[in-house]
N, C-alpha and C positions, 0 to 999 in steps of 0.2 A: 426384461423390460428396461432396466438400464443400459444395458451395452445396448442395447436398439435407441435408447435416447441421445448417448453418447455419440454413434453416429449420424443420427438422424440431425443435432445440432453442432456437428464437426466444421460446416463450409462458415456458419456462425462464429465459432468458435479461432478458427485459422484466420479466417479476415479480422475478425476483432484482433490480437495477436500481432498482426501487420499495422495495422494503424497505430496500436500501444507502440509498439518499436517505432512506427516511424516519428512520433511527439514525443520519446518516454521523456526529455527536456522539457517542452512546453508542461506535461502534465504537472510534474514535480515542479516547475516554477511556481503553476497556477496553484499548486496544492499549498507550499509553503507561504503565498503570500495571501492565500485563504483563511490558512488556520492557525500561522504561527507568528509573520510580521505585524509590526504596532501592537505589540503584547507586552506586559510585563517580562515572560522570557527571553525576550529579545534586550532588553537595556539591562545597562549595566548592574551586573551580579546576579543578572537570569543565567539560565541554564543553557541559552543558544547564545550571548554575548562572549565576545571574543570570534574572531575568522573561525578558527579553529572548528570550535564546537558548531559551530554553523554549520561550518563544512561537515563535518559529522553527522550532522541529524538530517542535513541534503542526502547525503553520501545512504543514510538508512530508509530515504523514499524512498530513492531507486533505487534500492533492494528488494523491498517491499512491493513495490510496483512489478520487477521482475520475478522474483516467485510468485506471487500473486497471479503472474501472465502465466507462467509455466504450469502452476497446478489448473489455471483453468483451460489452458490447453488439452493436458492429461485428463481432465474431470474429474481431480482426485484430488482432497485436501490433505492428504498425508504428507504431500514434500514440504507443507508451509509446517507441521510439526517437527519435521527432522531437520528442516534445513535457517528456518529462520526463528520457530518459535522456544524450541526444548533447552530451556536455561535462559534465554534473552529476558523476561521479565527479570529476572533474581539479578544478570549482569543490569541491566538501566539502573535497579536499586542501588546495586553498592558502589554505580558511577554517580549517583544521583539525577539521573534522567530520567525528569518527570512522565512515568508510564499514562499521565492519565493526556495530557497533553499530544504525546505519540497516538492514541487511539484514539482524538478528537483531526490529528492531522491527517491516520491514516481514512478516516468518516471521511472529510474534505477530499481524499484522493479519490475515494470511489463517488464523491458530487462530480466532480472534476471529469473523471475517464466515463462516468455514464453521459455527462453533457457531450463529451467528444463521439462516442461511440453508439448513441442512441438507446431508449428502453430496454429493447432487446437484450442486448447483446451486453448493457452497461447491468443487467441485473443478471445475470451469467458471472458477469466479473464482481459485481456486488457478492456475491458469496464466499469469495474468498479472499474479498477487503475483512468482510464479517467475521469471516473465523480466523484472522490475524488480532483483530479487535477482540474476540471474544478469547482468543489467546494470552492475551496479554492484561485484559484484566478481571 
């Protein structure tokens, strides 16, 4: 019954996939200035102040956005264990990057790519915003 779901919701799954690629910039703009601008971590001696770290926590959307696309391409949540989550809580700790902030921004990305990509297809992707989220804290 899963491999028959798996490809029953593949043309779903590829178009959605196509559209993330073709905005993955717009999403990650709309995501950061959703959940993380005009915040205390943004001014000075938060955790995204300074270019730098900015750049950083941009730099870890679109990570997060592209595994996220890739396991739900695969319909498998395992690559986002191996490849983005297995240690990443313990590192943000001992950089000090606040874990709880991250899973309110990655929340915001999957509002963001279901506005762009419709119910469908945005609750497909919701699953594996979710188990990033649920990974991490």
């Amino acid at each position: 019954e899963r491999l028959q779901n798996y490809f029953h919701s593949g043309e779903l799954r590829a178009k959605a996939a196509m559209t993330i690629s073709a905005n993955a910039a717009t999403i990650v703009t709309r995501t950061t200035a959703k959940s993380l601008l005009y915040t205390d971590i943004t001014a000075p001696g938060g955790n995204m102040y300074t270019c730098r770290r900015y750049a950083a926590c941009v730099r870890d959307m679109d990570y997060f956005l592209r595994y996220a696309t890739y396991a739900m391409l695969a319909g498998d949540s395992s690559i986002l264990d191996e490849r983005v989550l297995n240690g990443l809580r313990e590192t943000y700790n001992s950089l000090g990057v606040p874990v709880g902030a991250t899973v309110r921004a990655v929340q915001a990305m999957k509002e963001v790519t279901t506005e762009m990509l419709g119910a469908e297809a945005g609750k497909e992707m919701g699953l594996y915003f979710d188990h990033i989220c649920t990974g991490l804290g």
